[in-house]
C-alpha positions as CSV (number, residue, x, y, z in Angstrom):
1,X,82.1,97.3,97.1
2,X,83.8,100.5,96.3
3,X,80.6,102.2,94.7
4,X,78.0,100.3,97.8
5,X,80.5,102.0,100.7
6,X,80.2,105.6,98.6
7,X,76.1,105.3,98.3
8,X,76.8,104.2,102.3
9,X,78.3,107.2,103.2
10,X,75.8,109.0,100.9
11,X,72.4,107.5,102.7
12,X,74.1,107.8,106.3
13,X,75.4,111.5,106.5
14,X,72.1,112.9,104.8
15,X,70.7,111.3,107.2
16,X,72.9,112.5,110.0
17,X,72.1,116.0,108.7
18,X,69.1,116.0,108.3
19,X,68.5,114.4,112.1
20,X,71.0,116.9,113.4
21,X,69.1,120.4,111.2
22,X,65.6,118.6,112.4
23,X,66.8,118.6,116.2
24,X,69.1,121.6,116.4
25,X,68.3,123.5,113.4
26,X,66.1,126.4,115.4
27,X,68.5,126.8,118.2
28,X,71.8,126.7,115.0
29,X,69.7,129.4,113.3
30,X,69.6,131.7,116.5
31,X,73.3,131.5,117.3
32,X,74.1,132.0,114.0
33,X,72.1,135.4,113.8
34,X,73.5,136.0,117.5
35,X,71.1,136.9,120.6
36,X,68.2,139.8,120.0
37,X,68.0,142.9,122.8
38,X,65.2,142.2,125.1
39,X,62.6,145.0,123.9
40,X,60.8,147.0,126.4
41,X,57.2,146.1,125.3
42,X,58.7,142.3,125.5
43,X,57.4,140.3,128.3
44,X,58.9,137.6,130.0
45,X,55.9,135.1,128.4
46,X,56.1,136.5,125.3
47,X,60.2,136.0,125.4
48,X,59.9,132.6,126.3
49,X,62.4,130.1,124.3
50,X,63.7,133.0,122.4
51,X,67.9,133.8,122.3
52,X,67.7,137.9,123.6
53,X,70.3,139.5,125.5
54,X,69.5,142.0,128.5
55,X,71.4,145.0,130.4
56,X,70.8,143.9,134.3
57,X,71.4,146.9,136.6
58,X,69.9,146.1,139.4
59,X,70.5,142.4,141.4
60,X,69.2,142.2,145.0
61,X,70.3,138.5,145.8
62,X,72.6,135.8,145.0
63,X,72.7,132.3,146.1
64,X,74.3,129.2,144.7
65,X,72.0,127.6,141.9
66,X,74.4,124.2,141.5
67,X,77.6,122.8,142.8
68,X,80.2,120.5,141.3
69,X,79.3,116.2,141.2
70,X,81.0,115.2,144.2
71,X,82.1,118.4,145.3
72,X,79.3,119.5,147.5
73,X,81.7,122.8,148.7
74,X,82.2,124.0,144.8
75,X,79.8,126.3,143.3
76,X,79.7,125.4,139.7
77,X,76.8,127.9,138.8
78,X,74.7,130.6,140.9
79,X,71.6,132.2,140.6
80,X,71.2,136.1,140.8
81,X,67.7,137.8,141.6
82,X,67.2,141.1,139.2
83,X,64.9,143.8,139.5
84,X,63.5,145.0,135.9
85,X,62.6,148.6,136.7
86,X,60.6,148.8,132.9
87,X,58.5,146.2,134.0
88,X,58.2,146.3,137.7
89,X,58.6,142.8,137.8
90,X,61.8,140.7,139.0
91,X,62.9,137.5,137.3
92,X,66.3,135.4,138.1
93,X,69.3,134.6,135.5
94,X,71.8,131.8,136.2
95,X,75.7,131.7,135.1
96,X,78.8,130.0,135.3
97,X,80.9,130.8,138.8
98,X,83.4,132.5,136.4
99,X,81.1,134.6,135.0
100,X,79.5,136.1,138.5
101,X,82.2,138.7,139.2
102,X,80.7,141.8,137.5
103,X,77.2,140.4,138.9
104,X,78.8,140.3,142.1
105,X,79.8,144.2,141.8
106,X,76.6,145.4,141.1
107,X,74.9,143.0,143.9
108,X,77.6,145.1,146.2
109,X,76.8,148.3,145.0
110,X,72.3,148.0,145.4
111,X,71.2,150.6,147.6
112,X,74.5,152.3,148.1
113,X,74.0,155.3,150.4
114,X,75.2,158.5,148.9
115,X,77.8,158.9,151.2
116,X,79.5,155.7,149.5
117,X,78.7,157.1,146.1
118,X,80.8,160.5,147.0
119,X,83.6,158.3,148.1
120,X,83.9,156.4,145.0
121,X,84.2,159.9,143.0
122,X,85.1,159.3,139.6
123,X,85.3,155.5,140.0
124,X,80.8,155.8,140.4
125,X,80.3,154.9,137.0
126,X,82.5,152.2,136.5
127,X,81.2,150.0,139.7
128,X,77.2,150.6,138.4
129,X,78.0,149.9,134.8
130,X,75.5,147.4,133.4
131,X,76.0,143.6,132.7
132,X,74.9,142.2,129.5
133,X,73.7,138.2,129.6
134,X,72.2,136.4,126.9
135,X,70.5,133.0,127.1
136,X,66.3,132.1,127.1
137,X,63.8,132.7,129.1
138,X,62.1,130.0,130.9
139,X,59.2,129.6,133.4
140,X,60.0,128.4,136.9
141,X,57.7,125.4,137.5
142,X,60.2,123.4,140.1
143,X,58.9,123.8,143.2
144,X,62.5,123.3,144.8
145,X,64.0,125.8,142.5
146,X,61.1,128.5,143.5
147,X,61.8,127.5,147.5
148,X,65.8,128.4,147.2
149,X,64.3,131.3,145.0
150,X,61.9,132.6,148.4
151,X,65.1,131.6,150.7
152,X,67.2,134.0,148.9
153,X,64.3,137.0,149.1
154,X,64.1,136.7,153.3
155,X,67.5,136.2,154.7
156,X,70.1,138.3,155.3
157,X,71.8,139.2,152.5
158,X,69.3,140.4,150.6
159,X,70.2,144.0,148.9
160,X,66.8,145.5,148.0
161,X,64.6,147.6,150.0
162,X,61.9,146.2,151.8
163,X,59.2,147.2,149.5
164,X,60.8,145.4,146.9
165,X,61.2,141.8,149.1
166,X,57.9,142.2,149.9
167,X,56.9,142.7,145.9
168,X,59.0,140.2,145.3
169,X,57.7,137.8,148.1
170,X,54.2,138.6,146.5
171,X,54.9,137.4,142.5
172,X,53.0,135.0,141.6
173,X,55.1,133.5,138.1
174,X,58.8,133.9,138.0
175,X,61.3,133.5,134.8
176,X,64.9,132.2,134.4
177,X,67.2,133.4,132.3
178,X,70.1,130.9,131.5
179,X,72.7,132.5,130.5
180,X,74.6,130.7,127.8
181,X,71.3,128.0,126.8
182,X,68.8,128.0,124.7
183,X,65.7,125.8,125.9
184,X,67.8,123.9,128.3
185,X,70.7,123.6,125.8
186,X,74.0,125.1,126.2
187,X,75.2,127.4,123.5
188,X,78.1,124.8,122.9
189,X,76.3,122.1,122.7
190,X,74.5,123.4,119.8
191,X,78.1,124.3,118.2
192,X,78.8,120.5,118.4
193,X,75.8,119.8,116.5
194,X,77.0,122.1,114.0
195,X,80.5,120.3,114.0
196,X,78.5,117.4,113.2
197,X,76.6,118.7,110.4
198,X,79.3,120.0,109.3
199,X,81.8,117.3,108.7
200,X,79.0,115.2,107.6
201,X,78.6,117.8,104.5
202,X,82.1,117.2,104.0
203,X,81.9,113.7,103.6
204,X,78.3,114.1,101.7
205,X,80.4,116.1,99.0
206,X,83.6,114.0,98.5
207,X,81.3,110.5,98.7
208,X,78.7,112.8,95.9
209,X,82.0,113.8,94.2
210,X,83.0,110.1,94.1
211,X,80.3,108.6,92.7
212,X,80.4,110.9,89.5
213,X,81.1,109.4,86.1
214,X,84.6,109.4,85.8
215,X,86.0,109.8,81.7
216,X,87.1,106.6,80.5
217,X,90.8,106.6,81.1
218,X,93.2,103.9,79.5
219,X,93.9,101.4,81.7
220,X,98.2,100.7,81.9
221,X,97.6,97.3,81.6
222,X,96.0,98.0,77.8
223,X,99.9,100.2,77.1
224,X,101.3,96.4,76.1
225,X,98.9,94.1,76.1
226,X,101.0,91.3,74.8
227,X,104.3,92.4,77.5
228,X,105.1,89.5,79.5
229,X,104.9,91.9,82.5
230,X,101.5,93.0,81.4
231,X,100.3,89.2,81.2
232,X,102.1,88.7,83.9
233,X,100.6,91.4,86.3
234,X,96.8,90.7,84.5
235,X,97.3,87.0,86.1
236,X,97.8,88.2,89.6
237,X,94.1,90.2,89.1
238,X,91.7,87.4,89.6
239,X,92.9,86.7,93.4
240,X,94.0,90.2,94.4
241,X,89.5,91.5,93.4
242,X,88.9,88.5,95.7
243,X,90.7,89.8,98.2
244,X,89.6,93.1,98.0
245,X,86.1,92.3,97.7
246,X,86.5,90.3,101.0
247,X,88.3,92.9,102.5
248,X,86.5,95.7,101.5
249,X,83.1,93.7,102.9
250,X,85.1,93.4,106.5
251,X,86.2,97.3,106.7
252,X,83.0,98.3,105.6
253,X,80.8,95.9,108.7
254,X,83.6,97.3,111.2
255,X,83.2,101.2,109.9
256,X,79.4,100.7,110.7
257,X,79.9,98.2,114.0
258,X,82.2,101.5,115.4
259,X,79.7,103.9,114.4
260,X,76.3,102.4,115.5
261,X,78.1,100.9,118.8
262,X,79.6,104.7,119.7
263,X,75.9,106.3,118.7
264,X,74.2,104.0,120.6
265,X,76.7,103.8,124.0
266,X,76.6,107.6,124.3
267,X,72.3,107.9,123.9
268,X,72.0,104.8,126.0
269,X,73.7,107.0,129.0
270,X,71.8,109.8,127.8
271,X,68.9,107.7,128.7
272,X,70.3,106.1,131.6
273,X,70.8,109.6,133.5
274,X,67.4,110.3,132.6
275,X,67.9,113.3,130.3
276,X,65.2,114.6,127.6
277,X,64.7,112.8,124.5
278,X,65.4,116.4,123.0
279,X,68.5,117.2,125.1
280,X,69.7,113.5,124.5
281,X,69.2,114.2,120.5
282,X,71.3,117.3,120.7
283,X,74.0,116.2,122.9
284,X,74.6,112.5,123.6
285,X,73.5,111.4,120.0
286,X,75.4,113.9,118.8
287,X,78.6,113.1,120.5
288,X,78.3,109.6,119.6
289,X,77.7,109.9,116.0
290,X,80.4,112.7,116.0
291,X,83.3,109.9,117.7
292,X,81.9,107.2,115.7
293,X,82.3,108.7,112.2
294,X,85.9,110.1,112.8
295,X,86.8,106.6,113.4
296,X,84.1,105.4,111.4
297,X,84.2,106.6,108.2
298,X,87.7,106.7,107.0
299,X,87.3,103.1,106.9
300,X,84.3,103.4,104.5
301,X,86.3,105.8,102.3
302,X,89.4,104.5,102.7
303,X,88.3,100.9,101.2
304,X,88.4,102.3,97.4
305,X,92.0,102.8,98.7
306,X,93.3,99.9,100.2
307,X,90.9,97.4,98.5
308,X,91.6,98.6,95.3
309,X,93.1,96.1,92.7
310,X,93.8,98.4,90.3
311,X,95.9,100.6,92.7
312,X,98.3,97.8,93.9
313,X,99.0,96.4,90.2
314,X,99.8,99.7,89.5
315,X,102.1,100.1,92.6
316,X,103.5,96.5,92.0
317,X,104.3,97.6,88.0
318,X,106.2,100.5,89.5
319,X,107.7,98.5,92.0
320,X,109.0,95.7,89.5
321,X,110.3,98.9,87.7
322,X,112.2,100.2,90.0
323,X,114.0,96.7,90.9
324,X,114.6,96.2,87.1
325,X,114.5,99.5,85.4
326,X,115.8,97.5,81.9
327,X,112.3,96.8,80.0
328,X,114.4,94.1,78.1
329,X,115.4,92.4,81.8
330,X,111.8,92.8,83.7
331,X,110.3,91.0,80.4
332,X,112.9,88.5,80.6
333,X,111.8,87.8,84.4
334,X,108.1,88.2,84.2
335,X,108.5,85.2,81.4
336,X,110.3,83.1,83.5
337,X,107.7,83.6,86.1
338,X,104.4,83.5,83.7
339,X,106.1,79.7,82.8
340,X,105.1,78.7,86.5
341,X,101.9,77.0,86.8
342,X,99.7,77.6,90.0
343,X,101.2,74.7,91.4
344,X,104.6,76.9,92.3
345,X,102.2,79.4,93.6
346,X,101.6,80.2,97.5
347,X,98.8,82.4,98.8
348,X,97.9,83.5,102.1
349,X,95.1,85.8,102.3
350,X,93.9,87.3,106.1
351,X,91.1,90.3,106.3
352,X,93.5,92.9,106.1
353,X,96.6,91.2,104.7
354,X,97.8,89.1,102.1
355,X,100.8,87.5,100.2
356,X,100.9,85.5,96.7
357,X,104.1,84.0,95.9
358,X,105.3,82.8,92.9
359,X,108.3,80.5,92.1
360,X,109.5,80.6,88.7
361,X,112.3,78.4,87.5
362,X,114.9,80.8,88.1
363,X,113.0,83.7,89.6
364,X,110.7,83.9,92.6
365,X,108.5,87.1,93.4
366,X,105.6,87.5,96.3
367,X,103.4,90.4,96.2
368,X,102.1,92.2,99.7
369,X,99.0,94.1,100.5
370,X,101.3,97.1,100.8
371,X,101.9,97.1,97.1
372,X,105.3,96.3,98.2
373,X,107.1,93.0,95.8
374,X,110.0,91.0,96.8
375,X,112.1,88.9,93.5
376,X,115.1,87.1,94.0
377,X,117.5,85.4,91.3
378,X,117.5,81.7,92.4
379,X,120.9,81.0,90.5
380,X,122.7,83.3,92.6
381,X,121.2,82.3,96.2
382,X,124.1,80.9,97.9
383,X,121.9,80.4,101.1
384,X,118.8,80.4,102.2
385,X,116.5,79.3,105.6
386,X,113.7,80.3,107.5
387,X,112.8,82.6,110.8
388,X,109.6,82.7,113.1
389,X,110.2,86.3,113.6
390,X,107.8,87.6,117.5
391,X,108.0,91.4,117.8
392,X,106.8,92.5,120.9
393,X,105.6,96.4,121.3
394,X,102.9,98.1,123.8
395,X,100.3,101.0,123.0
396,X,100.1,102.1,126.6
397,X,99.3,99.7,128.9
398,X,98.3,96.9,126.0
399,X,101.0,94.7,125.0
400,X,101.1,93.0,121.4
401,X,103.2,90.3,119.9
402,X,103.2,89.9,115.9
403,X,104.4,87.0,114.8
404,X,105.7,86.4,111.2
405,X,107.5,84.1,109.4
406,X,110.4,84.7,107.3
407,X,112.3,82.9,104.5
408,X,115.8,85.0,104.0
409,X,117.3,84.5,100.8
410,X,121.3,85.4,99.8
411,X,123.4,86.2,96.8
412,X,126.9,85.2,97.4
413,X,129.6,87.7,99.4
414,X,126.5,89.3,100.5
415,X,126.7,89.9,104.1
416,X,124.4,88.9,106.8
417,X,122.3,90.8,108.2
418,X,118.9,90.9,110.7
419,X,116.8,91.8,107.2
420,X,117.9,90.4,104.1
421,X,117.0,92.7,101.1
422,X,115.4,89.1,99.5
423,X,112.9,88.7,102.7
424,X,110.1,86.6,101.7
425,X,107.4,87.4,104.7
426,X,104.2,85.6,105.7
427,X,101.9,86.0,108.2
428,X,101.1,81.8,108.7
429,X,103.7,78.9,109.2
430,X,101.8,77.0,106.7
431,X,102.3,79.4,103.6
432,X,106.3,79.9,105.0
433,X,106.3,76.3,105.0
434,X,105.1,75.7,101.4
435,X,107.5,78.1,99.7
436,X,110.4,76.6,101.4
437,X,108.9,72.8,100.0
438,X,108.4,74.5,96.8
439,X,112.3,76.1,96.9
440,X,113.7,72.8,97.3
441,X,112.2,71.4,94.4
442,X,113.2,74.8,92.3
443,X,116.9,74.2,93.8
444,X,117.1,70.3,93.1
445,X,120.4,69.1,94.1
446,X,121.6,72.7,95.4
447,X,119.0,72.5,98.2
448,X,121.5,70.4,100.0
449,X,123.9,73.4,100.4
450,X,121.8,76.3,100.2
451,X,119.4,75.8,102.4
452,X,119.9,75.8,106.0
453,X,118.5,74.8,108.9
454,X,119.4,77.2,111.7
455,X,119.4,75.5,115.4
456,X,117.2,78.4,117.0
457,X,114.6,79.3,114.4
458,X,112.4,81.8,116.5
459,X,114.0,85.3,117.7
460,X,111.7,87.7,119.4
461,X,112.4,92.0,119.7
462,X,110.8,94.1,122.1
């Protein structure tokens, strides 16, 4: 499972990449080499779709090009009409509301009489200093967009002289310059693609690195081979890879379920608000395949991780360790509990937990998912009895309840307390209910004292 989610991750970020570089790769390319100057022996056809940037000098109208959704009174964007002395021709450039101020300066100062430039005095220079846009040229084919355009040319507030409206008035083709996109694409929309690419690269090269040959290392079960605690550990492997193959299976259908649902919610609104396949591509796919592999794939690389049986016998040998640190004493135990058949064995095992107990004649041991072990001396258990344990906690507005259930085991003079240091946890009443069966018969005639039956069994925390 561990190599089949690595040759996963492989298959889908090349493919993600290579989507992303088909789709966006032109428009990546021309950000990354940053906008070309419009050249005067350019014309507006033959700078169509290109990313240049242009000095305009000399606007004659403004109008708003597009207000906020559900803000009719907001201008979100607004449309300038420029004169291009060098080609005697004028086209129109759209940006942002917060961009319009310097535009707005030089729409004030068109056609200033001289009288106004004297008064300005040294200040001239700075109120007709040029704007530099940058964006792509498009034709106008809209016939609403080229109505607002002629709107703009007769009322009022147009700037030029009347020779010019009435050249204007008289073009036949007109071009748009949006300011910040490239073929109908924002500038930052194209950055997200290369966000996307990017961490997919990331993953393609630590899934690539992964899947290298390793050198053969010596496995720490091979160090004592005939160690009770080694035979002892090697007979907890055959239901711990079972686990983790089942688990592994389950993280890797809900790292794909997260990623295919969020890639295909976000292009099915694309498609919904009637977008272009190509802006849909670039943005809404994008977007979707961006949130769905941040929550995605961890789970797919994460599984040679948690799923991994030779990680948690190696955390539950240190762990053993650290409770015994004698060799002499942990081999003692792990004979003790290798003289239990399976019959003194309980195992519980969910999609993302589990819990194998084992109740040796003396000694009793149950190993968690967490790599975590719990052992406890039997002999010196002076009392013993069971909790159905309901935690209660919220994650904003959702509310959960875990439920577990708890056998609490204690040496004698050893104080009470809300969690015993000998807390033998499960996650079903069943398996809680079998080791305490079990317990009985490892207790014989002490059950009778040490194990107790407490009148309230469940306590719930918030």
């Amino acid at each position: 499972m561990k190599r089949t989610a690595q040759i996963s991750v492989v298959v889908i970020t090349l493919s993600v990449i290579l989507l992303m570089g088909i789709a966006a790769g032109e428009g990546i390319l021309k950000i990354l080499a940053g906008p070309s100057p419009l050249s005067d022996n350019m014309s507006f056809e033959q700078a169509e779709g290109s990313y240049l940037s242009c000095q305009v000098t000399y606007p004659v109208a403004s109008y708003p090009d597009e207000y906020y959704t559900g803000d009719p009174g907001r201008v979100k964007r607004k449309a300038y009409i420029v004169y291009d002395e060098g080609r005697q021709a004028f086209f129109k450039i759209i940006v942002s509301k917060e961009a319009s101020n310097d535009l707005d300066r030089l729409l004030r100062a068109a056609n200033m009489s001289e009288q106004t430039k004297e008064a300005w005095g040294d200040d001239l220079e700075s109120q007709l200093k040029p704007v530099t846009v940058s964006g792509s040229f498009t034709l106008i084919e809209s016939s609403d967009a080229i109505t607002a355009l002629s709107e703009s040319l007769t009322n009022t507030n147009f700037k030029g002289t009347e020779a010019q409206r009435a050249e204007a008035l008289a073009q036949s083709s007109w071009y748009v310059l949006d300011c910040g996109f490239i073929r109908g694409v924002s500038t930052w929309e194209y950055r997200l693609c290369m966000v996307v690419i990017g961490i997919n690269l990331l993953f393609l090269l630590i899934a690539l690195i992964c899947l290298l040959p390793k050198r053969a290392g010596k496995d720490f079960l091979s160090k004592n081979p005939g160690s009770p605690v080694t035979l002892f550990l090697k007979k907890q492997l055959p239901w711990l890879s079972d686990w983790c193959k089942k688990g592994g299976l389950h993280q890797f259908r809900t790292a794909f379920l997260i990623m295919f649902l969020m890639a295909a919610g976000l292009t099915a609104i694309g498609f919904y608000l009637k977008y272009t396949v190509f802006y849909i591509i670039i943005v809404h796919l994008s977007l979707g395949l961006l949130i769905g592999q941040i929550f995605g794939l961890p789970f797919l690389l994460g599984i040679g991780v948690t799923f991994n049986p030779d990680r948690l016998l190696k955390c539950y040998s240190k762990a053993f360790e650290k409770l015994y640190p004698v060799q002499t004493e942990r081999e003692a135990i792990a004979q003790n509990l290798l003289e239990a058949d399976d019959s003194w064995v309980v195992r519980e095992q969910g999609k993302e937990t589990c819990a194998c107990a084992t109740l040796g004649e003396r000694y009793w041991i149950i190993f968690h998912e967490s790599g975590q072990i719990v052992l406890a001396d039997s002999s010196r258990a002076e009392r013993m009895y069971s909790k159905t344990e309901i935690m209660h906690f919220r994650t904003g507005k959702v509310r959960h309840t875990y439920t577990s259930y708890t056998v609490y085991v204690y040496y004698q003079e050893e104080e009470e307390q809300t969690s015993a240091r000998n807390a033998f946890v499960f996650k079903s009443e069943g398996a809680a209910g079998q080791f305490m069966n079990l317990a009985r018969k490892r207790l014989g005639d002490r059950a009778q004292t040490v194990i107790q039956e407490l009148p309230e069994s469940k306590i719930s925390y918030s």
